[in-house]
N, C-alpha and C positions, 0 to 999 in steps of 0.2 A: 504494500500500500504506500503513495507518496504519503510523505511524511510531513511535505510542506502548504498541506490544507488549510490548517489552521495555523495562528498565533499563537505562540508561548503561553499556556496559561496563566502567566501573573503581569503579562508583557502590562506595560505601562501602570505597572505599581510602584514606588521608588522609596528603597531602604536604605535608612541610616545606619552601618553599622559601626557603633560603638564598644568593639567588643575584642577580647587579645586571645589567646594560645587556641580553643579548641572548639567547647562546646556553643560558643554564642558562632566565631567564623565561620564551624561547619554547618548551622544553621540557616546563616544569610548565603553561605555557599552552595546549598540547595535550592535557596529561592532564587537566587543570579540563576543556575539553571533552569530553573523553570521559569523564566524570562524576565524576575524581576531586573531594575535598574539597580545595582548595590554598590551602595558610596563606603568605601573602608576609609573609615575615619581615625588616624593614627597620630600621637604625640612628635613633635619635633625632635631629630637627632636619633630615638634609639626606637621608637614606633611600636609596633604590635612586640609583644614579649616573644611570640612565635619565629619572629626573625631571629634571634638568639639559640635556636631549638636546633640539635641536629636529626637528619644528617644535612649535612655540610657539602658544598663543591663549589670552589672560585664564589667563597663568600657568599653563596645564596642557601637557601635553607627549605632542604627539599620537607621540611615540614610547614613553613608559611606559602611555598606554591602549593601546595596539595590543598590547604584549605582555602585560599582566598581564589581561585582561578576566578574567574569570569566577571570581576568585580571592578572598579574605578576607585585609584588611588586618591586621596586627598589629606595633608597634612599640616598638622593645623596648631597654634599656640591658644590652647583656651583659658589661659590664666592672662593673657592679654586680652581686653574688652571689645576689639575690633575681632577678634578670632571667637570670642564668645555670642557675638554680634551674628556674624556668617553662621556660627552651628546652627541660632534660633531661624534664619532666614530657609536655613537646611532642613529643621523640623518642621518649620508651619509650612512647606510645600510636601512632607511626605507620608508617606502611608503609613510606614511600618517604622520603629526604632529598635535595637537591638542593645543590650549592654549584659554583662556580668560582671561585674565588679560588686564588692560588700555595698549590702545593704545601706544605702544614706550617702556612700560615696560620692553619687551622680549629683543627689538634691544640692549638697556645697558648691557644689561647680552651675547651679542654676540649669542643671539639666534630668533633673529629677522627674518625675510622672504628671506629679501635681504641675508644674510650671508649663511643662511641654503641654499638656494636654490643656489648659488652659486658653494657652495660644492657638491649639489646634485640636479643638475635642474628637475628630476624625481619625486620629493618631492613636494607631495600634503599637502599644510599650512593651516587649517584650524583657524581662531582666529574668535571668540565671545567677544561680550562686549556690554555693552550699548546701545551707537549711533554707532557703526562702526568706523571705521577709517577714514571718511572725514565726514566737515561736521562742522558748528561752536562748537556742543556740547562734539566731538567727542575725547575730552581727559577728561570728567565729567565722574566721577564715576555714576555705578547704579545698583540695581537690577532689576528681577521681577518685582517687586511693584510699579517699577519706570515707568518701562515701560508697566505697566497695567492700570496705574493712566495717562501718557500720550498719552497713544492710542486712546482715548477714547472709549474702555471698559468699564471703570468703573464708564464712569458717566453713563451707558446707564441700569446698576443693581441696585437692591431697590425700594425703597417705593418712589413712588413722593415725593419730599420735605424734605427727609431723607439723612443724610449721606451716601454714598454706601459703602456696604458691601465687608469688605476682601473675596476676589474667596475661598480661604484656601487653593486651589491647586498653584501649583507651574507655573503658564499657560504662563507665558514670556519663563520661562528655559525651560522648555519639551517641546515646539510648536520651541522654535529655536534649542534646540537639534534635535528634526530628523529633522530638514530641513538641517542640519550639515548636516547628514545620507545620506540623496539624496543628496545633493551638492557633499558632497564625495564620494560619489561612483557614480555619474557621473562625477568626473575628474578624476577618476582611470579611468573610460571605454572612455574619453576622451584622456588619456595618451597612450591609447594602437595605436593610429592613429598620435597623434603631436611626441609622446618621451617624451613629456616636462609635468613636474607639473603647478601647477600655486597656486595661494594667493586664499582664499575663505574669504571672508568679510562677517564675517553674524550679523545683527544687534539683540538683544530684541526688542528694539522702533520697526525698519523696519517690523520685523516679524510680532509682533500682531498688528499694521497697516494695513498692507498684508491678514491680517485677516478677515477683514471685509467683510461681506458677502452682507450687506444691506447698513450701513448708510451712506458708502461715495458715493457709486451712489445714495444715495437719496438726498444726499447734490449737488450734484455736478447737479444732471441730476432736479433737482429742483431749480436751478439759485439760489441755497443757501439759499434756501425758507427753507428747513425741515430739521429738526434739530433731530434726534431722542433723546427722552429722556427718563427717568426714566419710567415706566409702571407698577410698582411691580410683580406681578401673569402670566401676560399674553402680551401675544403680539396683541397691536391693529392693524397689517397690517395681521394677520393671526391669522380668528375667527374661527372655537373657537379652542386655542391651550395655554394649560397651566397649569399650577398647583390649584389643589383644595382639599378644608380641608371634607373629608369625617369626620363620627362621632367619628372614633377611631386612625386619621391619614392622612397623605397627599397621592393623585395619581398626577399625571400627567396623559392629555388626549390629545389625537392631532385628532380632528375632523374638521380640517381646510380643506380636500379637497370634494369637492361638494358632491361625493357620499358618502365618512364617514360620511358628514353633515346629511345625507337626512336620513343615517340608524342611527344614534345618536337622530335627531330630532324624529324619530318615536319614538324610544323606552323611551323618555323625555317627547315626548309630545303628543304622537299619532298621526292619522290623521290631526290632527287641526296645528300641529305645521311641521309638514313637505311635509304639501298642500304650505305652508305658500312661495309663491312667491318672497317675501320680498329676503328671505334666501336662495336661490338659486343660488345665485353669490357669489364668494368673496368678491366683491364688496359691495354688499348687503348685505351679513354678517358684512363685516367690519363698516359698517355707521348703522349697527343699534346691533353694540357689546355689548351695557350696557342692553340693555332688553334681547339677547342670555346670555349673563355672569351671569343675576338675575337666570334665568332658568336652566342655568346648577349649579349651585353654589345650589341653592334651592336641586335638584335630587340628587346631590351627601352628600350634609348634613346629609340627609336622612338614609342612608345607612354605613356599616363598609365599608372598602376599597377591602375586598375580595369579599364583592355582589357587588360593585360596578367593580371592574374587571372583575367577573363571568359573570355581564350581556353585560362588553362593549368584553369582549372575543367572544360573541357567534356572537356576530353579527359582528365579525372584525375591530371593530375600535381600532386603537393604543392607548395602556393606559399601564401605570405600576404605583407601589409601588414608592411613594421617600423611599430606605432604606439606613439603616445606616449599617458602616460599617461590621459589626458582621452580618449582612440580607446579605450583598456583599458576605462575604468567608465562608457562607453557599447554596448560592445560585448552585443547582445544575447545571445550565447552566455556571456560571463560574469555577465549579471543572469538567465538560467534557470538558474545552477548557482548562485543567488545568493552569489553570490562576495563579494561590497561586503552587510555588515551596517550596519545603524542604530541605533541606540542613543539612551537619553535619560540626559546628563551633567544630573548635579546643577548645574553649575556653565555650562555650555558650550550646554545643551538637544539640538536632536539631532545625531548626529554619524554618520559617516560614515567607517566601516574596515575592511581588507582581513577577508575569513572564512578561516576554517582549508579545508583539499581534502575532509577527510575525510566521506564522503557512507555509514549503515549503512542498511541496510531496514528494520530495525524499528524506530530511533529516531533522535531529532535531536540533534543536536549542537551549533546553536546557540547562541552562548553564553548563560548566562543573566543575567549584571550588568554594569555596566561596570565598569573596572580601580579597586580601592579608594582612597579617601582613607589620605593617612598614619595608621598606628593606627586604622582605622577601624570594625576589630572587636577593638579590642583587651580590650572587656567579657566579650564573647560567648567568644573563646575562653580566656580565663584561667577564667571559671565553668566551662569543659566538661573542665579538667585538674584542678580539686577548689579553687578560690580563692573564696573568699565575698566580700562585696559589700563588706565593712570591709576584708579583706586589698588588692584589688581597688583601694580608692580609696586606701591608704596608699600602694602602689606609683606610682598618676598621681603626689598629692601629691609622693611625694620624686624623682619625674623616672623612677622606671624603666619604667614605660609612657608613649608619648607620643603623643598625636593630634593632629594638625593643626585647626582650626575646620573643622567640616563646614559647609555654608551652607544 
């Protein structure tokens, strides 16, 4: 199907984002694809935190291209009154606002909820942080980490009896980034019916809490009886589903629903083991998982990881490879979903980075620039808020626009 039927779905929506390292950028980095206009609004001299992050090549930081691609650079002194001047000029024309920074941060700088929206009650505020805006914790700084270490996440990964294991994904910032994503853009489709913006409060903590798919109705709907903990390999309320060490490498196999079971147990154990009454229930599988886990763990030792898929392919049961990353951006099913974009850096020439999931029928979503030079529209958009080309260069001159040398 041509792709170019329609308009970007958010095409002519225009976001401010006031936001650094991950969760708020990958947020407004979603809606640049999906054709909003995204202004990255970053501090004189040292800019988004993210520029600082590796990995590293000829001084650019393949962790602030990955988040900001598709977006319009502008950099700006807001502790100068003429640069605090232009942000409001920025807000009362936009749709969307983005920040994460501690609670109260913004309102000193006069760019708080209350002030903005005042000027522009149309203006949808998005803020991210830690714990949210109410709440005893809710002026403590935190990461990610923080919020992955208090969810209880992470006691529930690892080896029984083990320290648990860093995710190494970023899973508090990306799981509350798009939930930004839906939040704000249901109160754009919200705003088309009231007129009015409103405040969107989105928590890390809240989020990966929110997350929980199992352990809080198992706590809760068990009078606080079950406690899920550590399990290493596998999951005991879902037999047999888990990771295992074939002779040259790990799989993952998910033989937890009755009939994967019954066509898993033949090919494991034949007749003998999938007559086996015991195993016919979840149930049953689960109170009797240490003698299923000896068996499966036995069959798959056995064999490299490709007989062992070969044979759980034939007969349909869900299995894959753990691979590493170099297996991910060779894997032909992720370069038909063109998953890994290429780009031409000013600086870098071409480069090579994850794409967003988001796939519509009538149009692409690919991005369309790579991630901006510091201040590197900062022309472009002080003309498009009413600054003339003398006001424009008086603001470079005394430092409250800044641009890094473009090359």
């Amino acid at each position: 199907m041509n792709k170019t039927t329609q308009a970007l779905p958010l095409a002519g929506i225009r976001v401010v984002d006031y936001s650094h390292f991950l969760a708020g950028p990958y947020l407004s980095r979603c809606l640049a694809a999906m054709g909003a206009d995204v202004i990255k609004v970053e501090r004189p001299r040292d800019g988004d935190a993210g520029r600082a992050h590796a990995y590293f090549i000829k001084g650019q930081s393949g962790y602030f291209l990955q988040q900001n691609m598709g977006k319009k650079g502008l950099c700006i002194n807001l502790k100068d009154p003429r640069g605090l001047e232009m942000m409001h000029k920025l807000t009362d024309a936009a749709d969307v606002f983005v920040e994460n920074y501690r609670p109260g941060a913004l309102k000193k700088l006069g760019l708080g909820y209350e002030e903005l929206s005042r000027r522009n009650p149309g203006l949808v505020y998005c803020s991210i942080s830690a714990y949210g805006h109410t709440g005893p914790d809710a002026h403590r700084a935190g990461f990610g980490l923080i919020a992955e270490a208090k969810s209880g996440i992470m006691a529930m990964v690892g080896e029984p009896g083990s320290a648990p294991p860093l995710l190494r994904v970023s899973l508090g910032d990306m799981y509350t980034g798009i939930h930004g994503v839906a939040a704000v853009c249901a109160a754009l489709l919200g705003r088309i019916k009231s007129g009015r913006g409103q405040h969107i409060d989105l928590s890390l903590y809240d989020c990966l809490v929110s997350m929980h798919d199992y352990a809080v109705q198992c706590y809760t709907l068990s009078g606080g009886k079950e406690i899920p903990q550590q399990t290493g390999h596998d999951m005991p309320q879902s037999t047999l589903y888990g990771v295992f060490a074939a002779s040259d490498g790990y799989l993952v196999i998910a033989a937890q629903v009755d009939d994967a079971w019954k066509r898993f147990a033949q090919l494991i154990g034949g007749d003998t083991l999938a007559l086996d009454t015991r195993f016919h229930s979840a149930a049953g599988r689960n109170e009797n998982r240490t003698e299923i886990l000896a068996l499966a763990k036995a069959w798959v030792a056995g064999r490299t990881v490709a007989e062992c898929l070969a044979a759980l392919d034939a007969i349909d049961v869900p299995s894959a490879k753990v691979q590493n990353i170099e297996e991910v951006l060779n894997d032909p099913q992720i370069q038909a979903r063109n998953m890994v974009i290429e780009q031409e850096h000013p600086v870098l020439g071409k480069i090579r980075l994850p794409n967003l999931p988001f796939r519509f029928s009538e149009c692409d979503t690919s991005p369309v620039c790579v991630a901006p030079g510091m201040g590197q529209h900062n022309r472009e958009i002080a003309a498009s808020v009413g600054y003339s080309a003398a006001d424009i260069e008086a603001m470079e001159r005394d430092g409250v626009l800044y641009a890094e040398v473009q090359p």
